[in-house]
C-alpha positions as CSV (number, residue, x, y, z in Angstrom):
1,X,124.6,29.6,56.0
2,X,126.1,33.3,56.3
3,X,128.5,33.9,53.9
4,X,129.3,37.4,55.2
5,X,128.4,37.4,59.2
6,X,129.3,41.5,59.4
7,X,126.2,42.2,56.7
8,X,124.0,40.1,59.2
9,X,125.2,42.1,61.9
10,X,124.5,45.0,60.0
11,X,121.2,43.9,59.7
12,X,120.4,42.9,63.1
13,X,121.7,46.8,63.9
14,X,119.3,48.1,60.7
15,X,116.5,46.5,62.4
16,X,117.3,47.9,65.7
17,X,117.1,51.6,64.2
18,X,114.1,50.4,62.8
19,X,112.1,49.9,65.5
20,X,113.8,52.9,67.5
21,X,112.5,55.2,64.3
22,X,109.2,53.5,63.7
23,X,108.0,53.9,67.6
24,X,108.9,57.9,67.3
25,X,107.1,58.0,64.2
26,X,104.3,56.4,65.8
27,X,103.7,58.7,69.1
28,X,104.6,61.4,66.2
29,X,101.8,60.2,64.6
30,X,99.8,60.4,67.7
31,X,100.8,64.0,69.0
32,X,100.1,65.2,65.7
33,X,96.6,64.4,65.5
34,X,96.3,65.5,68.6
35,X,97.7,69.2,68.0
36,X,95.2,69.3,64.9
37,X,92.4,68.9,67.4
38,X,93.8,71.3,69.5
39,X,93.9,74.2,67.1
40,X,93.5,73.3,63.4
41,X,95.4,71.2,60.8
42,X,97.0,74.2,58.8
43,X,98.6,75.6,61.9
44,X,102.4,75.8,62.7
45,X,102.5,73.2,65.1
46,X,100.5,71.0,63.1
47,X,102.5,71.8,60.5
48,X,106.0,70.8,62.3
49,X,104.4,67.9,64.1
50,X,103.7,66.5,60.4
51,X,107.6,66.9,59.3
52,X,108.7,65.2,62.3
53,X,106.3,62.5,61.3
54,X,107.4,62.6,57.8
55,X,111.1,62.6,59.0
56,X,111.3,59.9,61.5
57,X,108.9,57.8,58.6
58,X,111.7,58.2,56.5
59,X,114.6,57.3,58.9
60,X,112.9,54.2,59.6
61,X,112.3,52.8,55.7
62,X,115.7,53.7,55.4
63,X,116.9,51.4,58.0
64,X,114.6,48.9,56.9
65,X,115.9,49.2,53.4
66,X,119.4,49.0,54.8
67,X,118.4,45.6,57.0
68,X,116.9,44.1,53.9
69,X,119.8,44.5,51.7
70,X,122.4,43.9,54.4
71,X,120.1,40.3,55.0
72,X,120.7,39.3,51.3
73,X,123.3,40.2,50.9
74,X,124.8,38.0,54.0
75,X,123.2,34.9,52.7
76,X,124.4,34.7,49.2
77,X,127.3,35.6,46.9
78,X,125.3,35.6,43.8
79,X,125.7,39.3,42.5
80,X,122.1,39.2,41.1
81,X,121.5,40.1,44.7
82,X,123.7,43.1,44.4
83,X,119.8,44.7,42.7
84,X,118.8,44.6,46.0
85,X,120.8,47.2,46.7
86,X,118.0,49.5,44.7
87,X,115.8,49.2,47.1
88,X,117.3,51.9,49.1
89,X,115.8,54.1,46.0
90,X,112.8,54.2,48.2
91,X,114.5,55.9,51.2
92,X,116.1,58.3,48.8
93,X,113.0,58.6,46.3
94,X,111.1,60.1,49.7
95,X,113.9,62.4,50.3
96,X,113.4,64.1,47.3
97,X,109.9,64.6,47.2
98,X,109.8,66.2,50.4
99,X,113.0,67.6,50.9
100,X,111.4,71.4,49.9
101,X,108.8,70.2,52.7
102,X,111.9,69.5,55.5
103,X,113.2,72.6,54.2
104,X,110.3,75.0,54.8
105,X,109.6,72.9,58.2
106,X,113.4,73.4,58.9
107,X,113.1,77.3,58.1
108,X,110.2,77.7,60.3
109,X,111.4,75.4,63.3
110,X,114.5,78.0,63.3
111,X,112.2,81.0,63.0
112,X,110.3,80.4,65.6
113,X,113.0,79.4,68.4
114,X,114.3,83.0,67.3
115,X,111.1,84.2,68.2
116,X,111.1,82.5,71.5
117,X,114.5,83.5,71.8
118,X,113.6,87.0,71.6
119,X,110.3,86.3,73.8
120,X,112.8,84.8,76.7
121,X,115.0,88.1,76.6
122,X,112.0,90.6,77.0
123,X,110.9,88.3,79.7
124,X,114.5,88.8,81.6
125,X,114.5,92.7,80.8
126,X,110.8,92.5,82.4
127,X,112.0,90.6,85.6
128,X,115.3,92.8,86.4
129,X,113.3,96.3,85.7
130,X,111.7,96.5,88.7
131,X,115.3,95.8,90.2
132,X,116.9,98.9,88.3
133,X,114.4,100.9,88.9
134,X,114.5,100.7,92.6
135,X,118.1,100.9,93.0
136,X,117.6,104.2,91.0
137,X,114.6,105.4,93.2
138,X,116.1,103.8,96.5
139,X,119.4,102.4,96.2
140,X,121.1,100.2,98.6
141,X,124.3,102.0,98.7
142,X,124.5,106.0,99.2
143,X,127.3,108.0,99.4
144,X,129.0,108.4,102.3
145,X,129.1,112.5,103.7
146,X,131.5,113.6,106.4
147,X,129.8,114.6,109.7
148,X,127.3,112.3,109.2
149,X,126.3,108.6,109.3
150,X,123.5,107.3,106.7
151,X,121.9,103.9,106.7
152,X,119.1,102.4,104.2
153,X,116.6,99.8,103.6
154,X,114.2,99.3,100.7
155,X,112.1,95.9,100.8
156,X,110.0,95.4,97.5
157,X,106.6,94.0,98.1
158,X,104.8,91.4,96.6
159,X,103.3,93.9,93.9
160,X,104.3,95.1,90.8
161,X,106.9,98.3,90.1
162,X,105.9,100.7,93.0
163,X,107.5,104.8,93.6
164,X,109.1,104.5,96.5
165,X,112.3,106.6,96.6
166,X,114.5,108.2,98.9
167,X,117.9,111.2,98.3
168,X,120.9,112.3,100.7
169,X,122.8,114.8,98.9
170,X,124.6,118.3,99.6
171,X,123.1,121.0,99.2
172,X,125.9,123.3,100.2
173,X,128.7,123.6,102.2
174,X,127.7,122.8,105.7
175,X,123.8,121.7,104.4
176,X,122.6,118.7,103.5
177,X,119.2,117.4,102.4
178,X,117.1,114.2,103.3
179,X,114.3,113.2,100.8
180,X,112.3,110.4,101.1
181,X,108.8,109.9,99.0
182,X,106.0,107.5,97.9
183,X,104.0,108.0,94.7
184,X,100.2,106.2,94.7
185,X,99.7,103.4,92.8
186,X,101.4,100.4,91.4
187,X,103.4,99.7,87.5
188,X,105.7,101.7,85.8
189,X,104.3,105.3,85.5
190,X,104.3,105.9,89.1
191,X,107.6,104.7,89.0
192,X,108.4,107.3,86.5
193,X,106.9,109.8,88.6
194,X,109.0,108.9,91.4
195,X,112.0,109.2,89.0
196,X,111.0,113.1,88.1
197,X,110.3,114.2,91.6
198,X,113.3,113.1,92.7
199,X,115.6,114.6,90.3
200,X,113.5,117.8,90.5
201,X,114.0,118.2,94.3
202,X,117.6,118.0,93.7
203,X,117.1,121.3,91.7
204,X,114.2,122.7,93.9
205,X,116.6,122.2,97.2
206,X,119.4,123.7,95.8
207,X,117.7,126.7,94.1
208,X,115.3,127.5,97.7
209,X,117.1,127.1,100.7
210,X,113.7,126.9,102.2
211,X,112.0,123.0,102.4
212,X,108.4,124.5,102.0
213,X,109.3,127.0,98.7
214,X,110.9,123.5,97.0
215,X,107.4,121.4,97.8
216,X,105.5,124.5,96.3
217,X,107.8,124.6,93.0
218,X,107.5,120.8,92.8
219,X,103.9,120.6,93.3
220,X,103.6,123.3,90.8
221,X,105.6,121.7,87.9
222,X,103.8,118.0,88.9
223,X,100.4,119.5,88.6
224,X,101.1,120.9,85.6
225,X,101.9,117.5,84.0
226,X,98.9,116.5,85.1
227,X,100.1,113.4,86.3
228,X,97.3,111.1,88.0
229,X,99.4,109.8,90.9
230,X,99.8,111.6,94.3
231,X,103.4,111.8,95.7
232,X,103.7,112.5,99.5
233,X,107.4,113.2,100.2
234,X,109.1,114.6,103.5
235,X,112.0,117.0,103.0
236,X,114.9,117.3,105.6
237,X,117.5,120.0,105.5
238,X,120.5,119.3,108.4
239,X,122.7,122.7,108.8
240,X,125.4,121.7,110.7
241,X,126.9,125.5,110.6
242,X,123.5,126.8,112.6
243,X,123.3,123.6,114.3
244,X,119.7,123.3,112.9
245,X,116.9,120.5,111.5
246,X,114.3,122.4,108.9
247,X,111.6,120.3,107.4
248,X,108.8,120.1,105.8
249,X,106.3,117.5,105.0
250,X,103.7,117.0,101.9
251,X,101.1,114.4,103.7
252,X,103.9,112.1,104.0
253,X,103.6,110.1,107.6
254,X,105.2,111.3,110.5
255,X,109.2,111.3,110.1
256,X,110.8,111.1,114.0
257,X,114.2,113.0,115.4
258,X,115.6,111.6,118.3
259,X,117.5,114.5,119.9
260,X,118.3,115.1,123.5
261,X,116.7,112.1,125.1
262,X,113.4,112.8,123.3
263,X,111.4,111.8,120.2
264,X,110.2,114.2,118.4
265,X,107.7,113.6,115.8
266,X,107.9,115.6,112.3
267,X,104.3,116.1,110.7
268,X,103.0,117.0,107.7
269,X,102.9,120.6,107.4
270,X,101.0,120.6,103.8
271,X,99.3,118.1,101.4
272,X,99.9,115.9,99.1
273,X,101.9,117.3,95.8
274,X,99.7,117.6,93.0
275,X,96.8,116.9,94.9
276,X,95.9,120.9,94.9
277,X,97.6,123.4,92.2
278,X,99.2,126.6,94.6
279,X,99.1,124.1,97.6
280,X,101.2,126.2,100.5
281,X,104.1,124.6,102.4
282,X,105.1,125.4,105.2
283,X,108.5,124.8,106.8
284,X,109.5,123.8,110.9
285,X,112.8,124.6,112.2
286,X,113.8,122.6,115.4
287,X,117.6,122.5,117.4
288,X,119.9,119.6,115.8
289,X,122.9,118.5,118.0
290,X,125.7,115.9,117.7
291,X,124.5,112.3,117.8
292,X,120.8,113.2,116.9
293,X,118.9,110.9,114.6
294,X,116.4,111.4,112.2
295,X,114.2,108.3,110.9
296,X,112.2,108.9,107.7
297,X,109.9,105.9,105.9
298,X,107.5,104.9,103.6
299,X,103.9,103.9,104.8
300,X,104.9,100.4,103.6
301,X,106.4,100.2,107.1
302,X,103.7,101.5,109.1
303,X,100.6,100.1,107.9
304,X,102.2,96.2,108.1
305,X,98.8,94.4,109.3
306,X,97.7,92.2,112.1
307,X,94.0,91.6,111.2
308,X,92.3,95.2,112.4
309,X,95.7,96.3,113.7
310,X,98.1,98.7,112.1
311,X,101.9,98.4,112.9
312,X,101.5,102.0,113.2
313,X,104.0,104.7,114.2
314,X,104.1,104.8,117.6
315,X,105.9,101.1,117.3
316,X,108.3,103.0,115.2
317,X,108.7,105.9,117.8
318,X,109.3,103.3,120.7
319,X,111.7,101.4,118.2
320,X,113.9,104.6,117.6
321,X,113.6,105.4,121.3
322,X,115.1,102.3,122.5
323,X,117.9,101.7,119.5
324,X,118.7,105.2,118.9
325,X,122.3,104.2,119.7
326,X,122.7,101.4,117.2
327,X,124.4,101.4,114.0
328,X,121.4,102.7,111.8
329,X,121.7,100.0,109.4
330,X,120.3,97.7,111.8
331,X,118.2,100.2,112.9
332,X,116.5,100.1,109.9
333,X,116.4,96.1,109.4
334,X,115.4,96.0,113.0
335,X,112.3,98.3,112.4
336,X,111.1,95.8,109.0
337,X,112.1,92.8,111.0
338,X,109.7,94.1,113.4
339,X,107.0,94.9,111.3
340,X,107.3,91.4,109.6
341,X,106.9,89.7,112.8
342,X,104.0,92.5,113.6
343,X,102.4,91.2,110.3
344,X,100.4,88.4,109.8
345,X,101.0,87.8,106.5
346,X,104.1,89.2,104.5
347,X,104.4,92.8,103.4
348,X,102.5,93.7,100.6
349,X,103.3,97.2,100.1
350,X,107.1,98.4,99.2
351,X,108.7,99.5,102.4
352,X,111.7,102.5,102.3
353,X,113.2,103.2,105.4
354,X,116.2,106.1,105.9
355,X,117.9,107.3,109.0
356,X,120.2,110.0,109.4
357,X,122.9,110.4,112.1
358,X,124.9,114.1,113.3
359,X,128.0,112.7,114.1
């Protein structure tokens, strides 16, 4: 007969825990023989497989311990029993000769999920750089100038970090300069690249009124950093005070002006900087009139593929031609919406696309 029914209840819960402990000590057990196979018996995760072994062991002669005593103990009033109660030595016993064990394990369970702490934030920095650097090279928003109406696009590929990049900025008081680029190649130094031309163009443009002298200084200064990638980059300088359009083109493709009814196309007028060190540059000049529109892009646009077939430029000419009116934002989504639907599969190379209005 139970002289003390909440013992046996205790018991019944003991023995409960029991099992719950000695079935995770089990697949424990399991895993951690096969981890050793895996790689070797003195490795880490051997290692912490074998303390969570060790650990869930103990749990469960502890609650079996606890059962045992709590059984007795529920049964009888004779305090011989109370004895029993050293059973639970075991339990403890086991704690202390591997508690520096748990310890160690402990220590090196927290080192490493510090070191995948650490491995997860590189990974995050390594997913948002490409973002950063593209809304450095080719950033959504630009500022907006007076006189003039600006609209963007940039559409990463499916690549990694590419040098696609485009610039609106003053240059003076009635000029203002139009850059857009492309560096060969694919990862973070053609990015970097990118980055430099860019910024030097900015200084080229405003120290040489001329287009052609700031692609000669820039090639000069790329060549001599021997940099292995290719940049091709058209330049456009709108002079609202002369009522002129000067560019000048480094084997960038064709950039188009709408003006007058007409498309006109802008070619390259030398090659590609630092391809050739004292490459010459020349510059066009051509008539620029209120509600003109210049359309400039990256070859990521023109050479969208349908098997054999390029998207090509002419679809861009015919696309300018027919929405030169439109708000150049969609202007430019309507041109890479049209080259996605051109494509048969989805754009693989970056795409920048900026289009200039005379207001």
């Amino acid at each position: 007969m139970l002289e003390r029914p909440a013992l046996a209840l205790l018991a019944v819960a003991a023995l409960a825990a029991v099992v719950v402990w000695g079935r995770s000590a089990r697949r424990l057990h399991k895993a951690r023989a096969r981890i050793a196979k895996l790689s070797s018996p003195s490795s880490e995760a051997t290692r912490l497989a074998q303390s969570s072994f060790l650990k869930d062991t103990h749990a469960a002669v502890l609650y079996l311990a606890l059962a045992g005593v709590a059984v007795a103990e529920s049964v009888t009033n004779d305090e011989r029993v109370d004895y029993a109660l050293f059973v639970t030595l075991i339990p403890i016993l086991l704690s202390l000769r591997y508690g520096r064990v748990f310890l160690q394990h402990a220590r090196l369970t927290e080192s490493r999920a510090q070191l995948e702490q650490r491995a997860q934030e590189v990974l995050v920095q390594e997913a948002l750089a490409p973002k950063r650097w593209s809304a450095r090279l080719a950033p959504e928003d630009v500022d907006e100038v007076p006189g003039f109406e600006i609209g963007t696009l940039y559409r990463a590929g499916t690549g990694m970090m590419a040098g696609d990049f485009y610039d609106v900025y003053r240059t003076g008081t009635n000029r203002l300069a139009a850059v857009i680029g492309d560096v060969s190649g694919h990862g973070i130094e053609p990015s970097i690249t990118a980055f430099q031309a860019k910024h030097l163009l900015r200084v080229f443009l405003r120290q040489y009124r001329d287009p052609g002298q700031a692609l000669e200084e820039l090639n000069l200064q790329l060549t001599d950093m021997r940099s292995e990638e290719f940049i091709s980059i058209c330049v456009l300088v709108f002079d609202t005070e002369a009522g002129t359009l000067r560019y000048a083109s480094a084997g960038h493709p064709a950039a188009f002006l709408w003006h007058g009814g007409e498309v006109t196309s802008l070619e390259a007028t030398g090659p590609l900087i630092a391809l050739t060190l004292g490459a010459e540059y020349s510059s066009r000049e051509i008539p620029l009139g209120p509600g003109d529109v210049a359309l400039l892009y990256t070859d990521g646009l023109a050479e969208a593929r349908a098997g054999d077939q390029l998207f090509g430029e002419e679809r861009i000419a015919n696309l300018l031609r027919r929405d030169f009116g439109a708000a150049l934002g969609v202007l430019c989504k309507t041109l890479v919406e049209a080259a996605e639907d051109f494509a048969i599969d989805p754009l693989s190379d970056d795409t920048a696309i900026l289009a200039i209005r005379r207001v």
